[in-house]
C-alpha positions in Angstrom: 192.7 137.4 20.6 190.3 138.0 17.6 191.8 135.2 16.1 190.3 132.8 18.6 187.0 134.6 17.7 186.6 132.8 14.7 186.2 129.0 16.9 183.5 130.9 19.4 180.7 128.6 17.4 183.1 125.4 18.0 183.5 126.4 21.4 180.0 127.1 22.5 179.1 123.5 20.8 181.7 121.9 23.4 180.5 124.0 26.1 177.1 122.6 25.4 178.3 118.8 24.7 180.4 118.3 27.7 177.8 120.0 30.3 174.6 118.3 29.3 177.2 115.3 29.6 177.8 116.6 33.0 173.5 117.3 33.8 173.3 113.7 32.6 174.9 112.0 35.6 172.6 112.9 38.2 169.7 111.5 36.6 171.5 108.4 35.7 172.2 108.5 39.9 168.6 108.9 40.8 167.0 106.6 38.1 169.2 104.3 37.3 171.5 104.2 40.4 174.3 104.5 37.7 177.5 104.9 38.8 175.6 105.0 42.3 172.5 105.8 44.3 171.7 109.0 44.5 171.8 110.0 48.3 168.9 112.0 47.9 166.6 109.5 47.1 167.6 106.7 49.7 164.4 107.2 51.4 162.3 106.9 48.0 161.5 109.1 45.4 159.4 111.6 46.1 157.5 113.1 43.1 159.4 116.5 43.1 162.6 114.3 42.6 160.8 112.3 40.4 159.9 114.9 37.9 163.7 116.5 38.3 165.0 113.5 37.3 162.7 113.0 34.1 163.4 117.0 33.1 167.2 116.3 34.0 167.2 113.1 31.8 165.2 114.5 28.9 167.0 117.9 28.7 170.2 116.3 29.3 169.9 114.4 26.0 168.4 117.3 23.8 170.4 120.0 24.9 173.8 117.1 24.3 172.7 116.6 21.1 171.5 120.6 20.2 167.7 119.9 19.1 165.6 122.5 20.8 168.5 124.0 23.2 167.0 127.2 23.3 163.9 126.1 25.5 165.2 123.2 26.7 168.0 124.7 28.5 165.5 127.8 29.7 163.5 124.9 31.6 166.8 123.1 32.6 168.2 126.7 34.1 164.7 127.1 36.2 164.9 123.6 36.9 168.3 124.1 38.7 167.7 127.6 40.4 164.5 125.9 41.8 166.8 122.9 43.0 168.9 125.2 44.4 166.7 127.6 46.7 164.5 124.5 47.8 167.6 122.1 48.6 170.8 124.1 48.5 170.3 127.6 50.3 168.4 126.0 53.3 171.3 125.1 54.6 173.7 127.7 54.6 173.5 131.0 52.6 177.0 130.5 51.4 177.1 128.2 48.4 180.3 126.4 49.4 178.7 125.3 52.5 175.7 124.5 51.0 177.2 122.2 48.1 174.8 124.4 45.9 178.0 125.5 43.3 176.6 122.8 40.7 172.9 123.9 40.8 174.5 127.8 40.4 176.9 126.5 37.3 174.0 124.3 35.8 171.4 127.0 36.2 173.7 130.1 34.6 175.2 127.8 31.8 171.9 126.8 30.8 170.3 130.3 30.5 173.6 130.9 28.5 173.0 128.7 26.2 169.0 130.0 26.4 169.8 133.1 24.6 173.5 132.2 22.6 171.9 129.4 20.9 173.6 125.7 20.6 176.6 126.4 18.7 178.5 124.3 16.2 177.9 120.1 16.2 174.4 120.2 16.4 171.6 117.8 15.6 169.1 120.8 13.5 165.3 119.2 13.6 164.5 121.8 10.9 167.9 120.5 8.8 167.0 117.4 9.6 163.9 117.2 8.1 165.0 119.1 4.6 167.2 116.4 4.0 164.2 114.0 4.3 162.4 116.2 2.0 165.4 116.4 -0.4 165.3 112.8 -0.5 161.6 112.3 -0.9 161.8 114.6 -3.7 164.1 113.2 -5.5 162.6 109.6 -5.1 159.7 111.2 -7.0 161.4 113.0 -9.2 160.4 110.8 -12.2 156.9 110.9 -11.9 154.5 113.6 -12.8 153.2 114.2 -9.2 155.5 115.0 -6.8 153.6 113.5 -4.3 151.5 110.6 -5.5 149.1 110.9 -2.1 148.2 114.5 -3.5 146.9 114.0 -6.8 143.0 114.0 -6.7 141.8 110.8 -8.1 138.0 111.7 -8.3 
């Protein structure tokens, strides 16, 4: 077994990929009526739902593509235990008779991924921009100032 511990970065990265994937699709339901309307919302949207959607949508696509999955996926996991004891455990206490499993999995995967991090096949803001810098640099490699907008012309 501690030969599988060496793809536990590779495996956390598809953990990541394939349940913000997942978190995507109720959004697309409740905006975007995509692959159908959300049942929720056939009476409107109410602005609680509203704002779910939006933080669904939003986190959905960072924590997908790993930039800022650390806070992202801590306001995702509130997000869904809030989802869950508002809709869900009204109903019934028991989860399976609620249909409040998928608020329970969403909420404890994403304060998983809270404190282990995004994994492997991540889009690193920080990474992102040193390459940009990298490149910059080496664009002005050949003059005297590295940056042309800092000399002081006076």
């Amino acid at each position: 077994m501690e030969k599988l511990d060496r793809f536990s970065p590779e495996a956390l990265g598809v953990l990541r990929i394939i349940t913000a994937l997942l978190f995507l699709a109720h959004p697309a339901m409740t905006l975007f009526h995509f692959p159908t309307p959300n049942p929720f919302a056939a009476g409107g949207l109410s602005p609680l739902l509203l704002a779910a959607a939006f933080i669904e949508l939003i986190g959905g696509i960072l924590i997908a593509g790993g930039i800022f999955t650390r806070l992202v996926a801590f306001i995702c996991s509130g997000e869904m235990a809030v989802a869950y004891f508002l809709v869900h455990a009204p109903r019934s206490f028991w989860p399976i008779l609620n249909y409040g499993e998928p608020a329970i999995f969403f909420s404890i995967i994403f304060l998983y991924l809270a404190f282990a991090g995004p994994g492997k096949f991540a889009i690193r803001p920080a990474s992102v921009w040193k390459s940009l810098q990298r490149a910059k640099n080496k664009k002005n490699k050949g003059s005297l100032v590295a940056n042309p907008a800092d000399s002081d012309s006076r």
